[in-house]
Structure formats: C-alpha cells, structure tokens
C-alpha positions in Angstrom: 26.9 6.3 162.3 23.9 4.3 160.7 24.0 0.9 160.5 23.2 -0.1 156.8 23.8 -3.6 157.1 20.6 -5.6 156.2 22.0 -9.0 156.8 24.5 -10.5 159.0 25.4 -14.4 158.0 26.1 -16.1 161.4 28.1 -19.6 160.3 29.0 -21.9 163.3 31.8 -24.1 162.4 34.4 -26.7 164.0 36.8 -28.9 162.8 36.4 -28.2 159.0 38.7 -25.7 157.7 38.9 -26.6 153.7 34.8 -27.4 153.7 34.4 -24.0 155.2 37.6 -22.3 152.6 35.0 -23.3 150.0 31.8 -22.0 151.8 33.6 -18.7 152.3 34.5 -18.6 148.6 30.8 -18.9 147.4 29.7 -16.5 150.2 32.0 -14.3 148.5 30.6 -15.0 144.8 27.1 -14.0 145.5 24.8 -12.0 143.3 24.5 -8.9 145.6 23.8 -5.1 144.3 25.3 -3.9 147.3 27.8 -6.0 149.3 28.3 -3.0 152.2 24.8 -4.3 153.4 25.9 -7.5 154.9 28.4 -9.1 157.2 29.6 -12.5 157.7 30.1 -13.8 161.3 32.4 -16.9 161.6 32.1 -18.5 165.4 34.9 -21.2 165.7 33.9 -23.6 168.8 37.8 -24.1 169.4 38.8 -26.0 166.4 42.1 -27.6 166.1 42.4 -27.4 162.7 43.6 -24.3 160.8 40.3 -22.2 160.5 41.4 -19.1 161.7 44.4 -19.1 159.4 41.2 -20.0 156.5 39.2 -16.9 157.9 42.1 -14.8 157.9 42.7 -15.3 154.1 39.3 -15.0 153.1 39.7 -11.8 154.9 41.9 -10.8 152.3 39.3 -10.7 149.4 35.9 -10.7 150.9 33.9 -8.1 149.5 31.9 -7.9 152.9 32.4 -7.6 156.0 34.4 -10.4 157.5 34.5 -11.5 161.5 36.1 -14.4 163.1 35.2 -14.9 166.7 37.1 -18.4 168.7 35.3 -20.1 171.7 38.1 -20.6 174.2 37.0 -24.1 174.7 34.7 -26.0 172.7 31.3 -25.8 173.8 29.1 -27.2 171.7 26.7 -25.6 168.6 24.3 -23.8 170.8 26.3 -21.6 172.4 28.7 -20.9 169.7 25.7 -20.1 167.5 24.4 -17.3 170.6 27.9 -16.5 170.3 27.6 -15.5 166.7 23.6 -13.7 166.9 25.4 -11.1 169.8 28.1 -10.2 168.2 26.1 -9.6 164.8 24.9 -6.4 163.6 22.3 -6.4 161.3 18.3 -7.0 161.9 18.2 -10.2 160.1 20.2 -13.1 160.7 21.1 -15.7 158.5 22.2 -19.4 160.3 24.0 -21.9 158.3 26.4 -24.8 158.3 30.2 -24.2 157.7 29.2 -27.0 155.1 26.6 -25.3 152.9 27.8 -24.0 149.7 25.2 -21.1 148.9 24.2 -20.6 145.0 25.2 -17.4 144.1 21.2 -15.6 144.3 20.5 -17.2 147.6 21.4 -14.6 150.1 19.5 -12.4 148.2 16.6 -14.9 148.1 16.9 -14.8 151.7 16.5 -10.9 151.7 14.1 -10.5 149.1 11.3 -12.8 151.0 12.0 -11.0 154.2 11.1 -7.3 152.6 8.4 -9.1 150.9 6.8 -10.7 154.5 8.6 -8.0 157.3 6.3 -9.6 160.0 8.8 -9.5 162.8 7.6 -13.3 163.4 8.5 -14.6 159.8 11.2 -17.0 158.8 12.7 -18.0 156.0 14.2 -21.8 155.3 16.3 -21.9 152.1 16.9 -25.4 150.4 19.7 -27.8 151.0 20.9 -30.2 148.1 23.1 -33.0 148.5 26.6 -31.5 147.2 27.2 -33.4 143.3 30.9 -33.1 144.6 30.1 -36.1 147.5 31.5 -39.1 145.0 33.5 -40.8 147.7 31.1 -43.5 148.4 27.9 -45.0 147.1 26.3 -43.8 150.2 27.3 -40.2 150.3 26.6 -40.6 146.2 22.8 -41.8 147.6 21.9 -40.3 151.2 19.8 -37.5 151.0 19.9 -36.4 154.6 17.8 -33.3 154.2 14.7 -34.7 152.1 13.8 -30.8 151.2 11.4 -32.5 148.1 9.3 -33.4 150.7 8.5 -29.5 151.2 7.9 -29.1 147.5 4.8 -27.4 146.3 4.4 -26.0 150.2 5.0 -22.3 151.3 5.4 -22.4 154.9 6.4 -25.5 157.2 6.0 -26.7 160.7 8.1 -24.8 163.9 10.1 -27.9 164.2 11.7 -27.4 160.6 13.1 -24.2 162.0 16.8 -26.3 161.0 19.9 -23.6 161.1 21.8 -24.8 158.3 20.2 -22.4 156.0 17.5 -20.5 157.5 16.5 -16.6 158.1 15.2 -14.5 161.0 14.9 -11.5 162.6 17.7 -11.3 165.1 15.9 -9.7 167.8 12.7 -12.4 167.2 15.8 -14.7 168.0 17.0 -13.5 171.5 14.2 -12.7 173.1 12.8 -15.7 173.4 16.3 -16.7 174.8 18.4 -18.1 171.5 19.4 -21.7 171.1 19.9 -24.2 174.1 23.6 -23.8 175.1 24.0 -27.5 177.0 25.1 -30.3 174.6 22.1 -32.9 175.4 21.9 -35.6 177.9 23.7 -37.9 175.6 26.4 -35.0 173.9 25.4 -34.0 170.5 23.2 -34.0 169.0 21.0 -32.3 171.2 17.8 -30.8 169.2 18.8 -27.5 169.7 17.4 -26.6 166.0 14.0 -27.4 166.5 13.7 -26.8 170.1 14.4 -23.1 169.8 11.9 -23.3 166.8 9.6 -24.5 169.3 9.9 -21.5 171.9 9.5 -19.2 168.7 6.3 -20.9 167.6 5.4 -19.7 171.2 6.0 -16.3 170.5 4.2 -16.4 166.7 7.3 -17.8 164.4 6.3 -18.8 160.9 8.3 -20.7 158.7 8.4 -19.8 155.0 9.9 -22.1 152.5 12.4 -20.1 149.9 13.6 -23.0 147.7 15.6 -20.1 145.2 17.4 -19.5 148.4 19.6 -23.1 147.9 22.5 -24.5 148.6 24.9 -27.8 148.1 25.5 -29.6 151.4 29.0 -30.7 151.6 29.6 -32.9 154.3 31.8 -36.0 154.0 31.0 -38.4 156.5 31.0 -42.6 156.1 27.8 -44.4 156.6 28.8 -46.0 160.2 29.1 -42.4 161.4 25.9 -41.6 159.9 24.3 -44.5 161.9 26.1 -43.6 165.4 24.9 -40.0 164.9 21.3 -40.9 163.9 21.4 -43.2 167.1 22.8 -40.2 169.2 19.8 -38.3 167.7 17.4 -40.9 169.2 18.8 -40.9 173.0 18.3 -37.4 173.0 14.7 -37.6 171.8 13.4 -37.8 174.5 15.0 -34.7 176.6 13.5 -32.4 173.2 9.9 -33.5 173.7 10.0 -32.6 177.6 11.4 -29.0 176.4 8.7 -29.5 173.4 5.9 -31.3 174.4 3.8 -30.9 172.2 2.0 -34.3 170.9 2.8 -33.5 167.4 6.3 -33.9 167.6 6.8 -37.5 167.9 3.8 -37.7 165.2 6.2 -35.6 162.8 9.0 -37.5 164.0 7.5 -41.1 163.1 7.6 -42.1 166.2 5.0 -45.0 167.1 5.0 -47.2 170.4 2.7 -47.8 172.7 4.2 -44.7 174.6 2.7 -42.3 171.9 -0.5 -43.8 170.4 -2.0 -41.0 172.8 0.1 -38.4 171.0 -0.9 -39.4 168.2 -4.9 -39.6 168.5 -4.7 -36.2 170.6 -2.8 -34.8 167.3 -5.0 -36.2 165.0 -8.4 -35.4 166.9 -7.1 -32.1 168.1 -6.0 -28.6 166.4 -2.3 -29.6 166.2 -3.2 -31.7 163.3 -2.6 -28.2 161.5 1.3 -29.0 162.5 1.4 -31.8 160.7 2.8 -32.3 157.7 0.8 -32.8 154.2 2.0 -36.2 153.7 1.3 -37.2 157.8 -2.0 -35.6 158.0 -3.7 -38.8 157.4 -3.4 -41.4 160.1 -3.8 -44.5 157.9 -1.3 -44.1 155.1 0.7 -43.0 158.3 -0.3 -46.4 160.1 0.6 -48.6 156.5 3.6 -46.5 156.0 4.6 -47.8 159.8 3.1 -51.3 159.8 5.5 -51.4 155.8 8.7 -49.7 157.7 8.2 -52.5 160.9 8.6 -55.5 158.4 11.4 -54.2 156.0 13.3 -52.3 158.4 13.4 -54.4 161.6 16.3 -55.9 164.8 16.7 -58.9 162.4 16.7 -57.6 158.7 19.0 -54.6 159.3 21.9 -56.1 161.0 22.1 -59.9 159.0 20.5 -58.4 155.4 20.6 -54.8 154.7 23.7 -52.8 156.7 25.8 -56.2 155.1 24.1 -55.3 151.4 24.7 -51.6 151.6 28.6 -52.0 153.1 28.8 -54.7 149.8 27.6 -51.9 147.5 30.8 -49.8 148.2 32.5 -52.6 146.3 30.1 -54.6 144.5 28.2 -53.4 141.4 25.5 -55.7 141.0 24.5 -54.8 144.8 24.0 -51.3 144.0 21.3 -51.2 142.1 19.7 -52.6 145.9 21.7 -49.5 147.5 19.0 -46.7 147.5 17.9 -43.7 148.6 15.1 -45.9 150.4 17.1 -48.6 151.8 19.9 -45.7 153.6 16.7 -43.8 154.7 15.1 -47.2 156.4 18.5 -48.2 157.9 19.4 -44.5 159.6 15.8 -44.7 160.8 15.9 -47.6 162.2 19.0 -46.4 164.6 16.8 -43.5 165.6 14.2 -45.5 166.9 16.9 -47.6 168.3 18.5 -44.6 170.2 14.7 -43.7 171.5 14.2 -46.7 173.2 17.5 -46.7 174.7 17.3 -43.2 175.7 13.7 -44.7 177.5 15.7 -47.2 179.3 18.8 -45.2 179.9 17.0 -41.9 181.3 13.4 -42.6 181.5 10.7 -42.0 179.8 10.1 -38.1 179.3 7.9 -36.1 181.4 5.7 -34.1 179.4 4.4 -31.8 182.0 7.4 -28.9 182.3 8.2 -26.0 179.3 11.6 -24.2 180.2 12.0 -25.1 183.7 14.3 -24.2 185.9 17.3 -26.3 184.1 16.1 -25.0 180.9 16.1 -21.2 181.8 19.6 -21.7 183.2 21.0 -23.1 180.1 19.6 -20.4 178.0 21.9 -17.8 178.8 21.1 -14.3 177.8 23.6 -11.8 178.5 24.9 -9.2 176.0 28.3 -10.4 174.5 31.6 -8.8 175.0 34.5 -10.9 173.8 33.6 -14.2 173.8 37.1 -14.9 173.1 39.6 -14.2 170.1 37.9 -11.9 167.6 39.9 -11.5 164.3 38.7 -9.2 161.9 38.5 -5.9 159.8 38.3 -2.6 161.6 34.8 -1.2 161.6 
C-alpha cells in the first residue's frame, strides 16, 4: 500500500491530561482538505494522570489517524520524543508541546511552506502565543515566555531556535543525525535537548524558517516560583549544552557575559558566526548597554529585597501592578538563569569546549529502529 500521509504530528506529553484533551480537540478542528494525509502520534513518558483514557476518547472522533504510544517508565523528553519520530509514518514531522493549542490553518501553514521550500534541510518554526485563557495570576496574565515578536519581520532564524513546541522537519533530516539527546541533563530537566539537536542539524545544513500563520496559544499553568526554579535548572545545565554546542555564538545569543565568555564574544563578533546572531545582538555595543542596564536593575540585591517582593505583592495588590511587567518578569527569570550558570560553574566546572558528540554523547543518542516502545493504543492501520 502507499503511504499518503504527508504529515505525522509527534506530541510528547506527561502529566497533563485536560491541557492535552484540549490540544487534541483543536488538532481535530483544523482547516485540512484532506484529513487522510496526516497522523497524530501521542508519546506518554509514563504519566500518572489519566492520559491514555484522554487519547482513547479523542480516538473516538478524530478525523485522523490517532496513536498513543506509553513509555514504561518515565524517561525524560528526549527519548519519548525519539520514541514518537520512529514510530511515525509520514516524511515530515511536526514536534509540539502537549500544551500548544494550534489555530485552526496552522498545520496546513506548516505543510504549505514545506511544498513551497522541499530542501530536505529546511525547517519550519510556527509561532507560540501566550494562551488569553492564562488569567489565574498577574504573572501568567504578563509572562511572555516565548518572545516570538522578537522574530518579527525575519524569515529564517538561528539553529539554536530549532524549539520543538511547534516546529517542522523532515523526519529522516531528523534521525540521521541521531534525534534528540535521550539523557535528562546533568542537573535533570531541563537539559537543552531542543537546541542541541538543532545544533547537530545546522552541521548537516538545517535551516530554520519562520511561519508565523502556523500559530498557536501556549497553555501552560505554572506559578512564578516554579518558573524561577526551572529558569535556574536551565542555567546549571548551560554549561553541559555549550560542550555538546560549542560554538562561541551561543552564549552570545544566550546573553551570557562574564569574564569566561568575553572571548566568545569578540571571536563571534570578529568572526563569520556573527551571521548566527540575531538582528537585535549583532551589534556589540547596544549589546554591552543592554548588559551594563540589566547588571544595575536586575542584580543579587534588587531581586530578592525589591522586585521578586513587588511582583509576589502584585498578585494581590492593584496599585503594584502597574510595576508588574512584561519587563520586570523577563529581568527576574533572567537573572535565575545566570544564577544557575554560575552555580553549574561551581558545581561541575567550567565547560570544556574542545569535544562535539564524544563518546558519552554518541552513547546517549540511541538510534535503533523502534518496535514497541511500550503500550501502543490505537486505530487499526
């Protein structure tokens, strides 16, 4: 039989049964000529919620081919998303969050660009917009998490933006160059896994093309202390993603300025991966006032005595709201990332920028074809 499916929507979920009943429901509303030409993948890392019974009714009235495959054991996002790209049929993969609630023309934004650009090493990233639905707290009312305005006005971004919450590829461009690091990250999740695969794609030609038709809300309810711990997680593993990546434009990209990575930063700057820069980073002294700016309002002494207080006020206090913005929750999360860097430097070392998928790296990148990775649930094909 020939396979006519054009599309297969890998989505990666734990833990979040009624977020993902409603992702289901809009992958299920889509604006689609012909749903026969995609399937949807669902990869459970060994939730103990009800998820499967979720998947099972959405099974129900799907018009698409509907899958549910269940880690045995939870093993983290990178191998449950390899998990997902085996078992998937169709050339082009979609990757997104069990949390993205996909406009009804996005998946065919998604295929439309790719029959436009077939280049075997071309990506597509759709947009991500803060859910209007998050009203539980100022800050989930504020955050925005993704910043995809900052890609406005460009058509293709950097390697490192290759984020799987709503981005396109072509599955085979995807496993050979190994799919996504399985191991959780020195310091657990999360471990980079995004934009380190993006990184070993660059290697092999990838380019990123921004889609922003291809949108979706992100619905993720989380309070702003667990924003902070995760941001802080984020930083200890920093420095384990630049020895897979070491490229010096990533701690460039990633705002990261110490005196560590001044000679990132002047090789990036004097060198040809300036190109992987950014628009808005591409000059080094807006870069160097932005920095010099962030060090005096966001600092060890104003965030813990005057801003984390002013922001947890703001959940019950008017008048401190109007002080409660987008700004003020991007300085704060920003500073725990740095925070997390330097204690990641302490903790583990500073990172040695001389090895690219060394031995441990290989070994964590596992590669063989997928059987059952464990219970698969699903229509009859």
């Amino acid at each position: 039989m020939v396979n006519s499916l054009k599309l297969s929507v890998v989505l990666a979920t734990y833990h979040r049964a009624e977020t993902l009943r409603e992702t289901l429901r809009h992958l299920a509303n889509q604006e689609l000529v012909d749903y026969s030409a995609i399937e949807v993948v669902v990869i459970d890392d060994a939730s103990p919620d009800h998820t499967g019974q979720v998947v099972q009714e959405a099974q129900k009235y799907a018009p698409f081919k509907l899958s549910y495959l269940r880690n045995h054991e939870n093993r983290g996002p990178g191998y449950t998303q390899n998990q997902g790209l085996r078992y998937a049929q169709a050339p082009l993969v979609l990757l997104m969050a069990d949390d993205i609630w996909m406009s009804p023309r996005a998946l065919n934004a998604h295929i439309k660009s790719h029959e436009a650009n077939p280049a075997r090493e071309i990506a597509v990233l759709g947009r991500a917009i803060q859910s209007p639905r998050l009203t539980q707290s100022v800050f989930l009312r504020t955050w925005n998490p993704f910043r995809f305005n900052a890609f406005d006005g460009q058509t293709e971004v950097p390697y490192y933006r290759f984020w799987a919450c709503n981005i396109s590829a072509k599955r085979d461009l995807i496993l050979s160059c190994g799919g996504f690091r399985e191991h959780r990250g020195r310091a657990g999740a999360p471990a980079h896994e995004d934009p380190e695969l993006g990184y070993r794609l660059h290697k092999a030609g990838l380019r990123i093309l921004f889609e922003p038709s291809a949108w979706g809300h992100h619905y993720h309810v989380v309070p702003f202390e667990g924003a902070c711990q995760r941001k802080y997680e984020t930083g200890l593993n920093f420095g384990e993603f630049r020895e897979y990546a070491p490229e010096p434009e990533i701690p460039v990209a990633y705002h990261v300025l110490n005196r560590y990575t001044v000679r990132d930063h002047l090789q990036t700057y004097r060198g040809p991966r300036r190109q992987f820069l950014p628009p808005g980073d591409r000059n080094p002294l807006k870069l160097l006032a932005r920095e010099v700016a962030r060090r005096i309002a966001f600092n060890q002494v104003t965030v813990p005595l005057l801003l984390e207080p002013l922001v947890r006020g703001a959940e019950r206090n008017a008048l401190l709201r109007k002080f409660a913005t987008s700004t003020v929750y991007r300085g704060i999360l920003f500073h725990h990332f740095l925070r997390g860097c330097r204690d990641g430097d302490r903790r583990y070392g500073r990172p040695k920028l001389t090895r690219w998928l060394n031995e441990k790296v290989a070994n964590s990148i596992h590669q063989e074809p997928l059987e059952h990775p464990g219970v698969v649930v699903g229509r009859p094909t």
